[in-house]
C-alpha positions in Angstrom: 109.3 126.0 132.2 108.9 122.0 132.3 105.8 120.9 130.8 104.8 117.9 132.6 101.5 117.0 130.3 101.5 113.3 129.6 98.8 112.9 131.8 97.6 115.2 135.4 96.9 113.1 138.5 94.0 115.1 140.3 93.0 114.3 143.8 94.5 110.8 143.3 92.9 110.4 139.7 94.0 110.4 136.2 92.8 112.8 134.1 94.0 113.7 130.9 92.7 116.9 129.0 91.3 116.3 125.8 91.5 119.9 123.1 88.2 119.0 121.0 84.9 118.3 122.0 84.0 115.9 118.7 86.0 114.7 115.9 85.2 114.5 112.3 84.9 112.2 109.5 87.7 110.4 108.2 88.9 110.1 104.6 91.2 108.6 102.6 93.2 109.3 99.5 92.3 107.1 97.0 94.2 108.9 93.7 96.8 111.5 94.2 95.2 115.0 94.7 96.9 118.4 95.4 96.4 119.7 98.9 95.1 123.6 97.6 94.7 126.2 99.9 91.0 126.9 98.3 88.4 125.0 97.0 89.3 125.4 93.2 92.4 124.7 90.6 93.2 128.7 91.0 94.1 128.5 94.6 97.7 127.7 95.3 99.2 123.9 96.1 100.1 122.9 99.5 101.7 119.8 98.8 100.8 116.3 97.1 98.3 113.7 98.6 99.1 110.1 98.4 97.1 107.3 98.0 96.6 105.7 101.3 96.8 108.9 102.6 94.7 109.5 105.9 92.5 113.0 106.3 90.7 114.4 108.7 86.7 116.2 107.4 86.6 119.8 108.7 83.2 120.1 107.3 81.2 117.2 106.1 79.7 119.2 103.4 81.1 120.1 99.7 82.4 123.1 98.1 82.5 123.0 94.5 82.7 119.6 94.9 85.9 120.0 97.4 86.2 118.7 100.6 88.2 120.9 103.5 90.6 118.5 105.3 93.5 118.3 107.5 96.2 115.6 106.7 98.0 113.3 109.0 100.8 116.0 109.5 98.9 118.8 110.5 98.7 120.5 107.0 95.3 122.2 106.4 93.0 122.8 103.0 90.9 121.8 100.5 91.2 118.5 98.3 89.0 117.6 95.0 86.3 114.9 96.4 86.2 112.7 93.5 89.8 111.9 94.8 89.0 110.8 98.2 86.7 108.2 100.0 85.0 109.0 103.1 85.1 106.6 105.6 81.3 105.6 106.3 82.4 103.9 109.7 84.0 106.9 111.1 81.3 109.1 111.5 81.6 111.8 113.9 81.3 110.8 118.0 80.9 112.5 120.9 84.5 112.9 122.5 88.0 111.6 121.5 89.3 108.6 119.4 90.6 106.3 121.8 93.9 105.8 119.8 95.9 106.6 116.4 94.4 106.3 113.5 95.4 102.5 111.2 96.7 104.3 108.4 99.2 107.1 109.5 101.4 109.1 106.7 100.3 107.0 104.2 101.6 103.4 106.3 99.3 100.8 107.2 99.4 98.7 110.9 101.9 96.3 108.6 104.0 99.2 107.3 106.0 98.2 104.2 107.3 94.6 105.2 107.6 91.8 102.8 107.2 88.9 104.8 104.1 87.5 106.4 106.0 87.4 110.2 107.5 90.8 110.0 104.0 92.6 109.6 102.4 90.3 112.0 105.3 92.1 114.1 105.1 95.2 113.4 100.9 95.1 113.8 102.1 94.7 116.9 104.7 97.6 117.3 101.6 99.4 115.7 98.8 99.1 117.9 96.1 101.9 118.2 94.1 100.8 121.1 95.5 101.0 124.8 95.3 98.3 127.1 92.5 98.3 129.2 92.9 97.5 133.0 91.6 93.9 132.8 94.5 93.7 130.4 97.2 94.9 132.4 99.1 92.4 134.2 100.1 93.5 137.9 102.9 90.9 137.7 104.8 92.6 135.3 107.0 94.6 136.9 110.3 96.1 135.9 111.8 94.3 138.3 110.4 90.8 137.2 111.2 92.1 133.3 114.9 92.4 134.8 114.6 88.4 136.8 117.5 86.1 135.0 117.0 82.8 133.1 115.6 82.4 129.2 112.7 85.1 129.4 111.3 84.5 125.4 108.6 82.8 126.6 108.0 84.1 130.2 105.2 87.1 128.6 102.8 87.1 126.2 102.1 90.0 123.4 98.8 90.3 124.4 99.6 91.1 128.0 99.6 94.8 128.8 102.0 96.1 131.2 102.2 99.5 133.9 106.1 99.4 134.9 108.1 102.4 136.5 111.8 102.4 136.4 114.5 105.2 135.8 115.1 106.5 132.7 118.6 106.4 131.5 118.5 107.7 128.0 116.0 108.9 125.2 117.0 107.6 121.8 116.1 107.7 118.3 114.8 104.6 116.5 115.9 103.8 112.9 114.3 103.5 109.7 112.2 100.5 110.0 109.4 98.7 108.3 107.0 99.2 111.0 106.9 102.7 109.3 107.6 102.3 106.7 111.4 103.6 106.4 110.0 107.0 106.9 113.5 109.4 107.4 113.3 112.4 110.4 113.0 112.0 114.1 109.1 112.8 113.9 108.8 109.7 112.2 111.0 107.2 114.3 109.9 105.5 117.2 111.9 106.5 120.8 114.1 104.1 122.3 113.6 105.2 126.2 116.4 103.0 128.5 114.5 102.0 131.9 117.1 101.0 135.0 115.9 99.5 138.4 118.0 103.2 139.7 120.3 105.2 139.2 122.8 103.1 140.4 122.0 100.2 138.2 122.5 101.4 134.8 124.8 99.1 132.8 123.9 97.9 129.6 122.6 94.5 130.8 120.6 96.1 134.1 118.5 98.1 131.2 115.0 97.2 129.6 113.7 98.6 126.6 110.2 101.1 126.1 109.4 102.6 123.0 106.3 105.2 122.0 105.5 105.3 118.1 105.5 107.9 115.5 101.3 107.0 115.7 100.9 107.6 119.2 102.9 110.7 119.2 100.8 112.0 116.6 97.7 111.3 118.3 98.4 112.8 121.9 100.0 115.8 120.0 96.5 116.3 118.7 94.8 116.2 122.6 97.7 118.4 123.5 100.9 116.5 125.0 104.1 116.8 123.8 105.9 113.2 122.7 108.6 114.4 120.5 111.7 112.9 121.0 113.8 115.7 122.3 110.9 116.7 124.7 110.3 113.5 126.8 114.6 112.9 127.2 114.5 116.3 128.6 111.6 115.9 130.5 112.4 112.2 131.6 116.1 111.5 131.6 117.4 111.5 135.1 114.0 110.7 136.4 111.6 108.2 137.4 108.3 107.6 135.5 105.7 105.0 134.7 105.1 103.1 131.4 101.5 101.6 130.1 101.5 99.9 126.8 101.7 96.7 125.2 104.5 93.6 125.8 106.7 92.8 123.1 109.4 90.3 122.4 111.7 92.0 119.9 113.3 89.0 118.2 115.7 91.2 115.9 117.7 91.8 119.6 117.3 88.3 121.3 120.5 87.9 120.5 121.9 91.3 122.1 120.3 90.3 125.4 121.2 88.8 128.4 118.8 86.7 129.1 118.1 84.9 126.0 122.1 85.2 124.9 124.1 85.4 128.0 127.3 84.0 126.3 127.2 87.0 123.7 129.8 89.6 123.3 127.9 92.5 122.4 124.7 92.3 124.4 123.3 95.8 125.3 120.1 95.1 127.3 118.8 92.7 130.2 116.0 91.5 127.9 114.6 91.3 124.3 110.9 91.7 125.7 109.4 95.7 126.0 106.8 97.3 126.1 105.9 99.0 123.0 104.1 100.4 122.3 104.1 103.1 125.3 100.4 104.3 125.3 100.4 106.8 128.4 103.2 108.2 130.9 103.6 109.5 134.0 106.5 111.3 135.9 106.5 109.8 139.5 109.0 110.3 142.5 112.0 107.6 142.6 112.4 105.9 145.8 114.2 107.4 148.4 
């Protein structure tokens, strides 16, 4: 049965269905610890902890001086405190986060780069809040993303964007900095392949969307499904709509046709996407 859950449009509105009612403390991994499945050295190991690692507080309070936790990946149990710092700022609020958490797996908002203008980029690629609607620019369109001439300069990263197109293909990202070379699909972003239609799908007619390993994560948590295999069978051959961020990918300015028309291998209309993709929505293509 299709599970259309990015989001449910009710009587005209969004409304997006959230699984808990409050969310715990935060903690971090400070010195490795064992993951146990009981609060003391004779209970089993789960797995190794980290530093840097990111956990979730199932109860605030200690046993024998362990906390119980859930890591970034879903794994539940019990970790020794003296190995952890709780995050004083992240007290427990009324309702959901409003986006993924900074450190994710163990990789910061910079992931693993080594120079200064790489993590600027990926802090980009890695953003954990969602554009709000002052931010979102009604000019950007997929149409205007597709518009000819040298585009590098025609958005800005701080723009947000809401485009619809038709989605040609769902692929997965490489190993990248922005997260830290992590191998497995889970933890690559999705390369999604926006066309004006169906009849316009060549490899310069397409614009690029990607959603993140973080925000995958996070929505998986409220309930909806991102994983890669999921939204190309839920999306391919269809039309939807994109929110998230604008961003100039300058590792493919030279694969596009606007900024490198004279290029021999170009394999998108433009270096700018949007990415990352904070919330979708399945709509009906033109007729």
């Amino acid at each position: 049965m299709l599970r259309v859950t990015f989001r449910a449009v009710v009587g005209g509105l969004w409304l997006t269905v959230f699984s808990l009612s409050a969310w715990a403390q935060s903690a971090v991994v400070k010195r490795n610890v064992n993951l146990r499945t009981g609060p003391s050295t004779s209970y089993s190991i789960v797995k190794l902890l980290m530093p840097g690692d990111e956990l979730t507080l199932l109860e605030p309070a200690k046993t024998q001086n362990y906390y119980q936790v859930r890591a970034a990946d879903g794994d539940e149990g019990w970790v020794w405190a003296n190995n952890v710092r709780v995050l004083e700022d992240s007290a427990a609020v009324t309702g959901p986060p409003t986006g993924p958490p900074e450190i994710f797996n163990g990789c910061g908002l910079e992931g693993n780069a080594q120079y200064p203008n790489r993590r600027a980029l990926n802090r980009l690629k890695n953003r954990i809040a969602a554009p709000t609607a002052a931010e979102i620019d009604p000019a950007i369109t997929l149409a205007a993303m597709l518009a000819p001439g040298d585009d590098a300069t025609r958005w800005r990263p701080d723009q947000g964007a809401r485009i619809t197109g038709y989605v040609v293909a769902v692929k997965v990202g490489a190993k990248e900095t922005v997260n830290c070379g992590a191998s497995g699909i889970a933890n690559a972003d999705a390369h999604i392949e926006l066309a004006l239609d169906d009849a316009s799908t060549g490899k310069t007619q397409l614009v690029i969307v990607e959603t993140t390993p973080r925000w995958r994560w996070f929505l998986e948590e409220q309930g909806t499904d991102w994983a890669t295999a999921t939204l190309r069978t839920q999306l391919v051959g269809r039309c939807a709509t994109f929110t998230g961020w604008m961003f100039f990918d300058d590792e493919h300015d030279d694969e596009a046709q606007n900024t490198a028309p004279n290029a021999s291998d170009k394999w998108r209309a433009t270096a700018w996407e949007v990415h990352p993709v904070t919330a979708i929505q399945v709509v009906p293509c033109p007729s």
